[in-house]
Every structure is written in structure tokens, then in C-alpha cells.
PAMARFI-759083 format. One record per atom (N, C-alpha, C): residue number from 1; atom name; x, y, z; residue in one letter. Coordinates in pm, whole numbers, plus 50000, padded with zeros to 5 digits. Example, Ala and Ser with C-alpha at 12.3 -4.5 7.8 and 13.67 -1.06 7.14 Angstrom:
residues 2
site k->1, a->N, east->51319, north->49431, up->50780, r->A
site k->1, a->CA, east->51230, north->49550, up->50780, r->A
site k->1, a->C, east->51320, north->49670, up->50780, r->A
site k->2, a->N, east->51285, north->49775, up->50708, r->S
site k->2, a->CA, east->51367, north->49894, up->50714, r->S
site k->2, a->C, east->51290, north->50003, up->50787, r->S
***
This chain:
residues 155
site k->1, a->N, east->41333, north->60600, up->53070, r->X
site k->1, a->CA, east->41368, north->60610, up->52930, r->X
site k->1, a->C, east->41342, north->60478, up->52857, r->X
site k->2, a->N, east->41342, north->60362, up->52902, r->X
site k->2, a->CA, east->41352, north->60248, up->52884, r->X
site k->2, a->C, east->41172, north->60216, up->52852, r->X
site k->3, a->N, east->41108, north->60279, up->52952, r->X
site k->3, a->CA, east->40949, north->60251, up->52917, r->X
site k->3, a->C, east->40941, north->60284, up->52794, r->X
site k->4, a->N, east->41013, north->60421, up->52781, r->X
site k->4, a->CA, east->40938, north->60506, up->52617, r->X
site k->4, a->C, east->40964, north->60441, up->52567, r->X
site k->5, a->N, east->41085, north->60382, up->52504, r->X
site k->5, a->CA, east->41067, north->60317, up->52380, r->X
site k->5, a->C, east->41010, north->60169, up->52398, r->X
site k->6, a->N, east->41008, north->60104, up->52527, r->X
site k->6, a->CA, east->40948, north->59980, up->52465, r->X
site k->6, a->C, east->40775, north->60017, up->52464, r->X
site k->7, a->N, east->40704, north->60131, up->52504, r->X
site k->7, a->CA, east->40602, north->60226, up->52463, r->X
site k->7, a->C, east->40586, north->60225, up->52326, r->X
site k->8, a->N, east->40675, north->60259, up->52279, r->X
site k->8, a->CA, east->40723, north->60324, up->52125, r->X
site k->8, a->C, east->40701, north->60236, up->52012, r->X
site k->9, a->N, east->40765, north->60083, up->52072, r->X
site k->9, a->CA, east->40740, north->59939, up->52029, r->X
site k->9, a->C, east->40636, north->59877, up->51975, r->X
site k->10, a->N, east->40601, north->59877, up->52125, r->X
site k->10, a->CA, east->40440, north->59775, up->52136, r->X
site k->10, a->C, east->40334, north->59879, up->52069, r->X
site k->11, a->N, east->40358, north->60015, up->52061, r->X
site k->11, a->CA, east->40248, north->60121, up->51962, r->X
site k->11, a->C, east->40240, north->60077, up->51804, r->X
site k->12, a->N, east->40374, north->60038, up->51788, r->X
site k->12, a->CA, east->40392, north->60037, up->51612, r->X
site k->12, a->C, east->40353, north->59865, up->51637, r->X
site k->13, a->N, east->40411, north->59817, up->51675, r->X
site k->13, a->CA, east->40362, north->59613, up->51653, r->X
site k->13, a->C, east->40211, north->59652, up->51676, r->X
site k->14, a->N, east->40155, north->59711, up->51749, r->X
site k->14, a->CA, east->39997, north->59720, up->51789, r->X
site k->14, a->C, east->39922, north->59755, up->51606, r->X
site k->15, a->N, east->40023, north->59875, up->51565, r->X
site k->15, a->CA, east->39969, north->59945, up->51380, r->X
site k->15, a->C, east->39970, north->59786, up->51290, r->X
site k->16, a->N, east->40117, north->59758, up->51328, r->X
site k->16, a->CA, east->40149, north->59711, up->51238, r->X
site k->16, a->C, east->40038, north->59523, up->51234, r->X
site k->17, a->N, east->40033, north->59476, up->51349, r->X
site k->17, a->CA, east->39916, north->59422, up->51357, r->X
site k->17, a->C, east->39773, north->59381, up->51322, r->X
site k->18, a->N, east->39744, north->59560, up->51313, r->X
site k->18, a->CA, east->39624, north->59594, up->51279, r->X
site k->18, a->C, east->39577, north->59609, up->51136, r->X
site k->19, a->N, east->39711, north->59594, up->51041, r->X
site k->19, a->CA, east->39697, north->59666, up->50921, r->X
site k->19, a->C, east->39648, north->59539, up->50818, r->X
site k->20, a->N, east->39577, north->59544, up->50752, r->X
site k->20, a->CA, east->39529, north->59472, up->50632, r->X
site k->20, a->C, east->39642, north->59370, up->50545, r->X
site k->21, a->N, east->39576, north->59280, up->50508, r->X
site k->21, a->CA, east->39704, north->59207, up->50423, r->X
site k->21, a->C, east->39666, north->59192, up->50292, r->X
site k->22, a->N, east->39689, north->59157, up->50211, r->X
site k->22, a->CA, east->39625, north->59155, up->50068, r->X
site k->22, a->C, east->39701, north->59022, up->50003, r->X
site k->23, a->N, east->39696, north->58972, up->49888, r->X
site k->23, a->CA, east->39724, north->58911, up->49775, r->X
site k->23, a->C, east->39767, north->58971, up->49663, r->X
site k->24, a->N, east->39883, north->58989, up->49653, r->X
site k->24, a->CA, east->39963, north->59105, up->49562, r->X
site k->24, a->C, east->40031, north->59020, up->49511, r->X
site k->25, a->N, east->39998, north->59038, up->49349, r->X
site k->25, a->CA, east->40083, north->58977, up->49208, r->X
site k->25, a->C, east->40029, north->59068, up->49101, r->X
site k->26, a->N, east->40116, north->59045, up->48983, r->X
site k->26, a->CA, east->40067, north->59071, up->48853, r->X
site k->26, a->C, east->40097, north->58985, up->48770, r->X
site k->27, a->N, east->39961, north->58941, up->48669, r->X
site k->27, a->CA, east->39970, north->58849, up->48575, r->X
site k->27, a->C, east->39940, north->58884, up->48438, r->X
site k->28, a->N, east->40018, north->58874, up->48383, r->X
site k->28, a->CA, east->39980, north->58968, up->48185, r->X
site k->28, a->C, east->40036, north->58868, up->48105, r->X
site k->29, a->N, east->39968, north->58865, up->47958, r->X
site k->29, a->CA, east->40005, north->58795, up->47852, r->X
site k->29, a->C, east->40076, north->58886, up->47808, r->X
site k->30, a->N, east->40159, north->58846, up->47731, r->X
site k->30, a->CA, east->40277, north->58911, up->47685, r->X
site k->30, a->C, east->40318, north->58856, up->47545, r->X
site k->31, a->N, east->40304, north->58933, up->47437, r->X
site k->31, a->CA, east->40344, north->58938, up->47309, r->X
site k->31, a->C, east->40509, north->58951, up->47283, r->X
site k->32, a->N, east->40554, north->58879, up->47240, r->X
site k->32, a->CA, east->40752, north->58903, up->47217, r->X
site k->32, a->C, east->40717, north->58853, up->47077, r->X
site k->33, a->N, east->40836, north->58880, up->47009, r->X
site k->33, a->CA, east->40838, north->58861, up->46850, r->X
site k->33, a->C, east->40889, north->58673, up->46866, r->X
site k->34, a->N, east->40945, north->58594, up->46954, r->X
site k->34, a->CA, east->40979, north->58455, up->46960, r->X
site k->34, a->C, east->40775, north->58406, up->46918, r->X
site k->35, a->N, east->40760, north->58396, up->47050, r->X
site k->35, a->CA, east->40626, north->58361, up->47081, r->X
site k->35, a->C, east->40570, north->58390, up->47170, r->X
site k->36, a->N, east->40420, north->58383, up->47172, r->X
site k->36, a->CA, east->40345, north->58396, up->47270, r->X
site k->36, a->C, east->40353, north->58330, up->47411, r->X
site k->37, a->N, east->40340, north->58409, up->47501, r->X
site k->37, a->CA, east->40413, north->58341, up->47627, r->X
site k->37, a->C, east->40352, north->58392, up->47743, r->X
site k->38, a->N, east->40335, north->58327, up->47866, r->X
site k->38, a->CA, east->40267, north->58398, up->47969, r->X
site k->38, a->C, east->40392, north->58400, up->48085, r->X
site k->39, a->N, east->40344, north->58557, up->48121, r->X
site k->39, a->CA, east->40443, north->58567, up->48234, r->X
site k->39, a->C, east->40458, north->58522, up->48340, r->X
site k->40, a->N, east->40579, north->58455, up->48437, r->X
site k->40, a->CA, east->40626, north->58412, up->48531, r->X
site k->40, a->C, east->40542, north->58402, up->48664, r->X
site k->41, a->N, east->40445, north->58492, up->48629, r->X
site k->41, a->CA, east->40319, north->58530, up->48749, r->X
site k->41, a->C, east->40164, north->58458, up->48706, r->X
site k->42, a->N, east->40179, north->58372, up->48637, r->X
site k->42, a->CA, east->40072, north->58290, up->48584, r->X
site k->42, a->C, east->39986, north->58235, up->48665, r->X
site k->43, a->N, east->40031, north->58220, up->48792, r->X
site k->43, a->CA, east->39949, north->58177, up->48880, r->X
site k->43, a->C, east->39845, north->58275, up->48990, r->X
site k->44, a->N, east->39892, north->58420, up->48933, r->X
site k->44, a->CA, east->39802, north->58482, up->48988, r->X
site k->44, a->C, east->39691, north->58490, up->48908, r->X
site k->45, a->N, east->39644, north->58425, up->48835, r->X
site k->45, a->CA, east->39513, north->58421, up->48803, r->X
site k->45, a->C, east->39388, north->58331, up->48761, r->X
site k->46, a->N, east->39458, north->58199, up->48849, r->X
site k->46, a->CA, east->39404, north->58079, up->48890, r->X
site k->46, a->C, east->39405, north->58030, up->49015, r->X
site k->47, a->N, east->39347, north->57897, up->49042, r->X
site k->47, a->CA, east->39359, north->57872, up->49152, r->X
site k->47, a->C, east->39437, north->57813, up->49254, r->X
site k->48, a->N, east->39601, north->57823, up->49146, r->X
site k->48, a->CA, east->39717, north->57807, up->49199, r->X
site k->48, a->C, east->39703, north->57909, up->49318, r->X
site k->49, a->N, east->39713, north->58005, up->49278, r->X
site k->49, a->CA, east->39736, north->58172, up->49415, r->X
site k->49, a->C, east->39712, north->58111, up->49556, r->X
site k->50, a->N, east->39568, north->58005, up->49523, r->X
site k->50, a->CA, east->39562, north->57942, up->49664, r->X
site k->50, a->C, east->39634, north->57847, up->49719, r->X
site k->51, a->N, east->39745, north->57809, up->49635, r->X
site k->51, a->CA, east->39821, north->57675, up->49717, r->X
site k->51, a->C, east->39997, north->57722, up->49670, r->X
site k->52, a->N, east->40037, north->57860, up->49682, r->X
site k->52, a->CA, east->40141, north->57911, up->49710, r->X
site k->52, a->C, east->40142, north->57933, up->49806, r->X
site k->53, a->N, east->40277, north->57931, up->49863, r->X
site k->53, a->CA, east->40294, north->57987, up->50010, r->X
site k->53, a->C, east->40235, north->58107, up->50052, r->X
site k->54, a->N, east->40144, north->58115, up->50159, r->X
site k->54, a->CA, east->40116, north->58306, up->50187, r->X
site k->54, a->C, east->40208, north->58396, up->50200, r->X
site k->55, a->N, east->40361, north->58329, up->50223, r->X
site k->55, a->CA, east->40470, north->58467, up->50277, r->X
site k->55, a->C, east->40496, north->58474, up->50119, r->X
site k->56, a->N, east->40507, north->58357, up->49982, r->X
site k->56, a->CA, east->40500, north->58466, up->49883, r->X
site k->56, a->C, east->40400, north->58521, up->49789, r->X
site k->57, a->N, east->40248, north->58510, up->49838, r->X
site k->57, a->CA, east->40173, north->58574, up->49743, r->X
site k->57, a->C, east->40047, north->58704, up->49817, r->X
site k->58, a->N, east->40105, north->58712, up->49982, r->X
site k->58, a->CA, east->40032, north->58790, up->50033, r->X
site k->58, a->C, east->40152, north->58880, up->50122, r->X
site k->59, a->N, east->40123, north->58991, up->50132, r->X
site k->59, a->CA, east->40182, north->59092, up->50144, r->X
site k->59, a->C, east->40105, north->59176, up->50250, r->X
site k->60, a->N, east->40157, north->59252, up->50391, r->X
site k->60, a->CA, east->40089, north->59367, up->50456, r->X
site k->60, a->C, east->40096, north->59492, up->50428, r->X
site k->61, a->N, east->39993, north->59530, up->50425, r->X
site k->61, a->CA, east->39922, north->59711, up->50366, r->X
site k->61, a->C, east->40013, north->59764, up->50435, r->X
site k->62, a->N, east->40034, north->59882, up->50394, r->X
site k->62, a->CA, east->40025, north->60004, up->50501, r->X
site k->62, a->C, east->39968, north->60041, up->50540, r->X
site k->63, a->N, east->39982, north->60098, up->50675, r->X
site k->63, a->CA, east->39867, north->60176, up->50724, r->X
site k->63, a->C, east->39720, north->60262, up->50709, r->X
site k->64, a->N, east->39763, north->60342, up->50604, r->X
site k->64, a->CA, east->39685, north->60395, up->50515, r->X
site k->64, a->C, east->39655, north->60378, up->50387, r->X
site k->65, a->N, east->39652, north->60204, up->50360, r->X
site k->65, a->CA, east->39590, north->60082, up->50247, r->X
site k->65, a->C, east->39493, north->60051, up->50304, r->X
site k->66, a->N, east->39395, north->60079, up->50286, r->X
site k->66, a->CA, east->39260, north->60039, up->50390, r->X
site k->66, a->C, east->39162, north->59928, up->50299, r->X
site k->67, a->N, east->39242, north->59943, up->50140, r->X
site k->67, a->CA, east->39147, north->59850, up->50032, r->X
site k->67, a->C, east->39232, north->59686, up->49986, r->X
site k->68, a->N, east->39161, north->59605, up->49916, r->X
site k->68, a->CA, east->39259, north->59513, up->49893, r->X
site k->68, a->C, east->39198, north->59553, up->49709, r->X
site k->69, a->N, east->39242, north->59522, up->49639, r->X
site k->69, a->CA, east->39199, north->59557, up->49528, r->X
site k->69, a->C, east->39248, north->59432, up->49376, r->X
site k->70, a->N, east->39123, north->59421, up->49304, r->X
site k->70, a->CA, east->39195, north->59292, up->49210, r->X
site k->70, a->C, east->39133, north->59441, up->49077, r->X
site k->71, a->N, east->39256, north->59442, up->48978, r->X
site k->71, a->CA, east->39214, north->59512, up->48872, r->X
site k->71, a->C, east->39269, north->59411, up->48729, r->X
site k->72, a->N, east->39121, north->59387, up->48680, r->X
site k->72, a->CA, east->39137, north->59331, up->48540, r->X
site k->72, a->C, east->39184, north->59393, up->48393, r->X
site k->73, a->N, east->39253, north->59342, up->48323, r->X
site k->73, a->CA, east->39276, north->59447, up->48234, r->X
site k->73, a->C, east->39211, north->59357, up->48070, r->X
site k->74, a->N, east->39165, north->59423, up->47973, r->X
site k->74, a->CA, east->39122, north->59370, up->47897, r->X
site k->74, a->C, east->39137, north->59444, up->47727, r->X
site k->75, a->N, east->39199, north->59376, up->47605, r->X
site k->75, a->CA, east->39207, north->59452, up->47489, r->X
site k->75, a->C, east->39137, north->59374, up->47394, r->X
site k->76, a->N, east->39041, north->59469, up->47356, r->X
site k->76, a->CA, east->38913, north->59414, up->47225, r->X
site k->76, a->C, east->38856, north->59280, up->47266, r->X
site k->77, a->N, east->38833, north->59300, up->47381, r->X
site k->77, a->CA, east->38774, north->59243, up->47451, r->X
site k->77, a->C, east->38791, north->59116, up->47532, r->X
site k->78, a->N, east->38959, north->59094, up->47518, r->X
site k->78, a->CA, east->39013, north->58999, up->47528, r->X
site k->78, a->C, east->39108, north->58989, up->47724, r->X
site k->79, a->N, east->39104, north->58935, up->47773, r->X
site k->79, a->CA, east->39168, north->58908, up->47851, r->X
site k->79, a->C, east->39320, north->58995, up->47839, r->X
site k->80, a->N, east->39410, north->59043, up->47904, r->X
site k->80, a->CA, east->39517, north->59072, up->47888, r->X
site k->80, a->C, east->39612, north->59051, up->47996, r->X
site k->81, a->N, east->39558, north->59078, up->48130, r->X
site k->81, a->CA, east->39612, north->59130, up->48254, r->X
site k->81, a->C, east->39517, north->59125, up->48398, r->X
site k->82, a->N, east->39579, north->59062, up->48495, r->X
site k->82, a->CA, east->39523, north->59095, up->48622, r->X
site k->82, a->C, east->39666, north->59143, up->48703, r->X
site k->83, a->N, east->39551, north->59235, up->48797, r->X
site k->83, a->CA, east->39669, north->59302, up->48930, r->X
site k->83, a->C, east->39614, north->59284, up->49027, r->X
site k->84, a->N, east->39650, north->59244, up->49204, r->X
site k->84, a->CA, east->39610, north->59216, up->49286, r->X
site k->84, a->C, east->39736, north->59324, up->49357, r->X
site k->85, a->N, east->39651, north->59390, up->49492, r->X
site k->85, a->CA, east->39724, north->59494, up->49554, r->X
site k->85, a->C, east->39675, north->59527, up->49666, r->X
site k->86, a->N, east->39733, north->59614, up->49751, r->X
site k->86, a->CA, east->39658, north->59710, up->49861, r->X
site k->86, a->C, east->39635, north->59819, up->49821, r->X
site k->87, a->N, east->39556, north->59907, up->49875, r->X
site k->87, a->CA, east->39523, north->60016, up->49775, r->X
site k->87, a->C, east->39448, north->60142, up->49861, r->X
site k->88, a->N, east->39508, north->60241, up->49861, r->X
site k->88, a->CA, east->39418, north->60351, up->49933, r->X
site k->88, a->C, east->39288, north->60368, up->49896, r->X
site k->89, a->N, east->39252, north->60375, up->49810, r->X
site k->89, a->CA, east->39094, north->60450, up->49765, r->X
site k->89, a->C, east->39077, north->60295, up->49694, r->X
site k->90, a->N, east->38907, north->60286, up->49680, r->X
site k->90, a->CA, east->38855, north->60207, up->49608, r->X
site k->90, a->C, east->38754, north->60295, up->49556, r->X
site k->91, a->N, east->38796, north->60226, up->49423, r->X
site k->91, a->CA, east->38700, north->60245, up->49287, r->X
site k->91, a->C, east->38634, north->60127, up->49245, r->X
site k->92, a->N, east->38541, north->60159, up->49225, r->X
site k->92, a->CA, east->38460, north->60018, up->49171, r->X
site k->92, a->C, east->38397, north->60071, up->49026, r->X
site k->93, a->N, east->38495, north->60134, up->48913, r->X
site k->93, a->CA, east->38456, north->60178, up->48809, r->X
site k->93, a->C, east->38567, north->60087, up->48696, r->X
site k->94, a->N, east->38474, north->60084, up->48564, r->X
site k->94, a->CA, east->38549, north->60047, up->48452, r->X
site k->94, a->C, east->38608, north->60175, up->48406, r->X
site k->95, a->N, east->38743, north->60182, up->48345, r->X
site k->95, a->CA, east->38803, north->60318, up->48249, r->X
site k->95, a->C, east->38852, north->60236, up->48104, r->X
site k->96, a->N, east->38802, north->60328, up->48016, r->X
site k->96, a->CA, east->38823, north->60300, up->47896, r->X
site k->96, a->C, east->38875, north->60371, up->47820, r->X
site k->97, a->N, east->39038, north->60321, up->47771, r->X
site k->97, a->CA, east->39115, north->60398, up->47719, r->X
site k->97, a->C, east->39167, north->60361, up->47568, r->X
site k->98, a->N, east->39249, north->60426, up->47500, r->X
site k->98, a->CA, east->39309, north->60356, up->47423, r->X
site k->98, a->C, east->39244, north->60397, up->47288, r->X
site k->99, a->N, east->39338, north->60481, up->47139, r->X
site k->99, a->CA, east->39298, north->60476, up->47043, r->X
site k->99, a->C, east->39300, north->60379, up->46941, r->X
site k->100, a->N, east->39209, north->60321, up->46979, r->X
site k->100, a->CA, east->39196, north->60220, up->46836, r->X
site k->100, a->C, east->39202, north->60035, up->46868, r->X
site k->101, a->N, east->39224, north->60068, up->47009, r->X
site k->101, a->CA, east->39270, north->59939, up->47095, r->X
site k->101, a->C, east->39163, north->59892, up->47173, r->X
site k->102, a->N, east->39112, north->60043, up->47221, r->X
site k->102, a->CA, east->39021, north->59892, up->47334, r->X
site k->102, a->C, east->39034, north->59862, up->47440, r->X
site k->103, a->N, east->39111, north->59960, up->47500, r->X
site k->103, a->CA, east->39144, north->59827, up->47653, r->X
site k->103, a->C, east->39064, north->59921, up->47769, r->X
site k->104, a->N, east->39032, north->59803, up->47844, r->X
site k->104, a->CA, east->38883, north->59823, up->47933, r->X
site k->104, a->C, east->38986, north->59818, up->48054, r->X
site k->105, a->N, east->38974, north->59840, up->48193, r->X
site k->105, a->CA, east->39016, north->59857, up->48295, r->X
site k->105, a->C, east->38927, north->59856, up->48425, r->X
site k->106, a->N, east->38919, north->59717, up->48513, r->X
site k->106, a->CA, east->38799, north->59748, up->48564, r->X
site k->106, a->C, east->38868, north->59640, up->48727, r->X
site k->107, a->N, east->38794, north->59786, up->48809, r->X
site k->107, a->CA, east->38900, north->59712, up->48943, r->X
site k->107, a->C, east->38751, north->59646, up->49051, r->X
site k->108, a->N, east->38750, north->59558, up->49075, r->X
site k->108, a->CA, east->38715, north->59562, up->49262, r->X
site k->108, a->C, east->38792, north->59512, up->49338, r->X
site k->109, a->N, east->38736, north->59587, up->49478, r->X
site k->109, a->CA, east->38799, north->59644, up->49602, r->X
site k->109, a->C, east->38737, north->59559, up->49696, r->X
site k->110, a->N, east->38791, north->59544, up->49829, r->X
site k->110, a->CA, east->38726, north->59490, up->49938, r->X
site k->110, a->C, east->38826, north->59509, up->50064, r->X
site k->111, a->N, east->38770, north->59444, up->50206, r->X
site k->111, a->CA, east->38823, north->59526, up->50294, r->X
site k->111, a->C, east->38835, north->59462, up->50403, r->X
site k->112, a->N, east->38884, north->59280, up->50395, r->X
site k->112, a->CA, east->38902, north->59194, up->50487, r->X
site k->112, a->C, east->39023, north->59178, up->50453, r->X
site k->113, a->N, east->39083, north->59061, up->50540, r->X
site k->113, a->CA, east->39233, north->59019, up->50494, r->X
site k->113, a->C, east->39178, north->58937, up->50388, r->X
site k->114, a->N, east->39281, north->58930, up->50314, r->X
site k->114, a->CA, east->39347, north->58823, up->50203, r->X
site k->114, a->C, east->39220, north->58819, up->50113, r->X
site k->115, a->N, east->39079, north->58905, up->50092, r->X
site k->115, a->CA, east->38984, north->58889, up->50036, r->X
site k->115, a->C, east->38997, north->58917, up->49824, r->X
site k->116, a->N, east->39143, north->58956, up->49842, r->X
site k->116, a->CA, east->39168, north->58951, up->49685, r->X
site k->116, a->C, east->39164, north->58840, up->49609, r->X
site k->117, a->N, east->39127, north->58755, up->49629, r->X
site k->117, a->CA, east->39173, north->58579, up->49560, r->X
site k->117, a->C, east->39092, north->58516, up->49533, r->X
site k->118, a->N, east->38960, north->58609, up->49488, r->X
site k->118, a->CA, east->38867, north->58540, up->49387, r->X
site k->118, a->C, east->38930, north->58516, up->49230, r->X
site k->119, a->N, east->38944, north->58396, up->49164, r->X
site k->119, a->CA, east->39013, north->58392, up->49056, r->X
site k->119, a->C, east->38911, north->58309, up->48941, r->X
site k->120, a->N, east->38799, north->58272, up->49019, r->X
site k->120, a->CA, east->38692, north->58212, up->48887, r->X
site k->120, a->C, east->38654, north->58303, up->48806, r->X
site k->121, a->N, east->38634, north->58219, up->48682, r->X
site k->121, a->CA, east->38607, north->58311, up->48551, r->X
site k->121, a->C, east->38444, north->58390, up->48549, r->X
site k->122, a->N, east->38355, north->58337, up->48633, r->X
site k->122, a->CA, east->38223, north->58352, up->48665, r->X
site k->122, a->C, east->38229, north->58521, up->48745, r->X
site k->123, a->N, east->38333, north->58554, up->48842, r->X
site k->123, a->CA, east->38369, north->58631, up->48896, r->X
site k->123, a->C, east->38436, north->58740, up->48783, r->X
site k->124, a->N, east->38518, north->58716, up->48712, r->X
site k->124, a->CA, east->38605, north->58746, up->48635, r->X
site k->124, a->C, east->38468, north->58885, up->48569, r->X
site k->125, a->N, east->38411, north->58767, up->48457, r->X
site k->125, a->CA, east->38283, north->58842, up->48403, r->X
site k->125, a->C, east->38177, north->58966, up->48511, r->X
site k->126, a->N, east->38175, north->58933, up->48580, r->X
site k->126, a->CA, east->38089, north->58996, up->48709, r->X
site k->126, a->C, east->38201, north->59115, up->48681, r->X
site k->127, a->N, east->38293, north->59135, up->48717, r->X
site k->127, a->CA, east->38372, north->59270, up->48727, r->X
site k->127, a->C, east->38383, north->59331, up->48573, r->X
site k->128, a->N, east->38403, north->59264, up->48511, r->X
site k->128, a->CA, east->38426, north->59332, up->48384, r->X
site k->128, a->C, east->38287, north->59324, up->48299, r->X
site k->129, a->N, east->38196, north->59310, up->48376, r->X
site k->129, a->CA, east->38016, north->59351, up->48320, r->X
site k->129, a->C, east->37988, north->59474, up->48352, r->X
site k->130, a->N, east->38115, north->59593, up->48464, r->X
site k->130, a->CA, east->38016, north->59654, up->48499, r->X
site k->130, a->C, east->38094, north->59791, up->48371, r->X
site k->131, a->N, east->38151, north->59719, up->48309, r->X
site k->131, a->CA, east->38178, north->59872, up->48220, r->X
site k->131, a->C, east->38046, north->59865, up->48096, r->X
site k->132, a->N, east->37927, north->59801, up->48087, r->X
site k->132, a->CA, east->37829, north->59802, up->47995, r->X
site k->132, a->C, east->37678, north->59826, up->48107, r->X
site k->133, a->N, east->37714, north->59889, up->48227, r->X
site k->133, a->CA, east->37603, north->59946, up->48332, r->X
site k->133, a->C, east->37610, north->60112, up->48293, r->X
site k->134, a->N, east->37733, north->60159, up->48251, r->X
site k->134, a->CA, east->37707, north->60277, up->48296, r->X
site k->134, a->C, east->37596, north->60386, up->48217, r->X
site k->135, a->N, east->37547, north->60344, up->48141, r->X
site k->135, a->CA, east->37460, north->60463, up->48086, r->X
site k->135, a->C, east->37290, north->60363, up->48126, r->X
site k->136, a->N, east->37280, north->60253, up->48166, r->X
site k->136, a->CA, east->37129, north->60207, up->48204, r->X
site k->136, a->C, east->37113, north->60254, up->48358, r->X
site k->137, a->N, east->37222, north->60235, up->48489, r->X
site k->137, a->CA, east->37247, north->60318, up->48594, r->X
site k->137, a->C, east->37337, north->60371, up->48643, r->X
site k->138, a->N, east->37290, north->60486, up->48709, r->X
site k->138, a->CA, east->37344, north->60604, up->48748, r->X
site k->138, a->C, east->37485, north->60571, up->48888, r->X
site k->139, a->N, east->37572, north->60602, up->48851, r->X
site k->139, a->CA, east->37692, north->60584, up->48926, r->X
site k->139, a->C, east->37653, north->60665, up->49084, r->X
site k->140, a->N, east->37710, north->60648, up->49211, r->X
site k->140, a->CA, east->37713, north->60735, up->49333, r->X
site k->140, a->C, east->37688, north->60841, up->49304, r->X
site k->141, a->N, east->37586, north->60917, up->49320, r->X
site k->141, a->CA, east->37520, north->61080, up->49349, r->X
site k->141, a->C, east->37564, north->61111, up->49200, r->X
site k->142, a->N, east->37532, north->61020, up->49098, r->X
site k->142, a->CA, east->37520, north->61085, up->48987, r->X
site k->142, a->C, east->37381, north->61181, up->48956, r->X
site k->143, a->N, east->37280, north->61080, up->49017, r->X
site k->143, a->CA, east->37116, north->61111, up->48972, r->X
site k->143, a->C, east->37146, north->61253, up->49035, r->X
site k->144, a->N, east->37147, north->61241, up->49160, r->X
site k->144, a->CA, east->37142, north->61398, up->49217, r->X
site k->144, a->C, east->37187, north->61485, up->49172, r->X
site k->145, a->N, east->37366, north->61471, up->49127, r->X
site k->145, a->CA, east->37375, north->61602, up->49028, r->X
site k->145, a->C, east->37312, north->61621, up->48958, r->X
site k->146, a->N, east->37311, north->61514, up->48855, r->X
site k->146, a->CA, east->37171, north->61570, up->48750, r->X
site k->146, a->C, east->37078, north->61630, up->48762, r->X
site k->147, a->N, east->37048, north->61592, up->48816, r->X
site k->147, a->CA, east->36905, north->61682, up->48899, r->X
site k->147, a->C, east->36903, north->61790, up->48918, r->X
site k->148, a->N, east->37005, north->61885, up->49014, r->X
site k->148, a->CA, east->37029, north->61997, up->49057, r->X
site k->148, a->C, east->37088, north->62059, up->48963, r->X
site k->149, a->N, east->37121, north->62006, up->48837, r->X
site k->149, a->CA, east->37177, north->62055, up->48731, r->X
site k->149, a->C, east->37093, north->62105, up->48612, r->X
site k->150, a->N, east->37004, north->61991, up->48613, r->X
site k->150, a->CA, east->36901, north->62021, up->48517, r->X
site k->150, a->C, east->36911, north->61913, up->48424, r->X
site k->151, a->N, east->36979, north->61807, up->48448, r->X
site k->151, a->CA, east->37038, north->61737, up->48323, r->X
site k->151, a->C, east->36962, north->61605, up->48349, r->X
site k->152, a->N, east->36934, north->61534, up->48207, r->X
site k->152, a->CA, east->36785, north->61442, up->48221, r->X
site k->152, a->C, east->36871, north->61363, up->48158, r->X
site k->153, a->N, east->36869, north->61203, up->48179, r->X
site k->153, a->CA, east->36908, north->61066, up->48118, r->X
site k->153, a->C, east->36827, north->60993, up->48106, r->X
site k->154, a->N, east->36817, north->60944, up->48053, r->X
site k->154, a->CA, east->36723, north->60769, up->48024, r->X
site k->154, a->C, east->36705, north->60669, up->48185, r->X
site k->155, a->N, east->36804, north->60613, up->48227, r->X
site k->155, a->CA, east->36814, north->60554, up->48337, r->X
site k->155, a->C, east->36649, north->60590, up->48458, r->X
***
């Protein structure tokens, strides 16, 4: 009885081992009627992130977090928000929401440890360039539907 569970043990330390770690914060500007002010998490989006302690700015996935994910957030074209996370699915798409506002939404993903903590502005642009790709190329098995559809684009 004594095997099973230390069986039972060394199975989950073996998961738990195995599982991905990420760089998890959120950093947003924040409008209050006092003043303009940046939130308490300011350092997730410089190159402070790298000289905090890892037990507080990196965090282990779950099991079935297989992504590490940095999502930028942006209004009228302005900077607003970054999120750093683990993440089941990766998307590597911009979404654009918002009446009258503007705000762009644009994540990448990756799939080493701690690979969320790119924080240069050179990088920054690179992710949030790709919401002005989508009508010159064709997203994953877009062409093909089209195709089998009948439907013709420029690209």
C-alpha cells in the first residue's frame, strides 16, 4: 500500500516537473479622475521583469498550458496594456474591437520556459505589425478555403 502512493507521488512531481513555466503579470495605464498613473505592475513591461525575483514574476503552467503567451493591448493606436500568461491554445492573431475606440489586441505565443520576457519596443512593434498583414497575406489554410470556395483576394 505504501508503494502506491509513493507511486502516486513521484507520477505527479514527475507532471508537475515537466510542466512549462511562464512570466505572468499585467501591466495597464490607467486613467482615474486624480491623475494619470501607471499601475503597480509597471515593471512588466520593461526590463525590470528581468531583475525581479523569478518566484515573483514567473509562475508554473498547468498541465494542459502548453503556451506561454505575451498579449499587447492598444487604443487609437496608443499603447494601453500588456499581459504575460500560460495559455492553452496559441493564437498568433490581432482582434479588433471597440466602437469608436480602437483598441487592437494582438498576442504572441511560444513554448519554452520563461520565453515570455521579450519587453523591447522593436519587439513590441513586430507583434502589433501583424494586425496591418491581414488582407496582403492569407492567414493558416485561408488560401485553401478560398479556393474550394470559389472566393478570389488580391494577396
Amino acid at each position: 500500500m505504501n508503494l502506491f502512493f509513493i507511486l502516486i507521488i513521484l507520477f505527479f512531481n514527475k507532471k508537475l516537473i515537466n510542466c512549462l513555466s511562464c512570466y505572468a503579470c499585467h501591466f495597464a495605464y490607467t486613467n482615474s479622475l486624480e491623475a494619470f498613473r501607471i499601475s503597480e505592475d509597471g515593471w512588466c513591461v520593461n526590463d525590470t521583469l528581468l531583475v525581479i525575483g523569478k518566484d515573483e514574476v514567473i509562475r508554473p503552467c498547468a498541465p494542459w498550458e502548453k503556451y506561454c503567451s505575451t498579449t499587447i493591448i492598444t487604443i487609437q493606436k496608443s499603447f494601453t496594456s500588456i499581459n504575460r500568461q500560460c495559455a492553452e491554445e496559441c493564437s498568433r492573431n490581432c482582434e479588433s474591437t471597440g466602437y469608436g475606440q480602437d483598441q487592437v489586441s494582438c498576442t504572441d505565443c511560444c513554448e519554452e520556459n520563461n520565453c515570455n520576457s521579450n519587453f523591447t519596443l522593436e519587439y513590441y512593434y513586430s507583434v502589433m505589425g501583424r494586425q496591418f498583414t491581414s488582407w496582403t497575406r492569407p492567414v493558416k489554410n485561408e488560401a485553401k478555403f478560398n479556393e474550394k470556395n470559389g472566393l478570389k483576394f488580391l494577396y
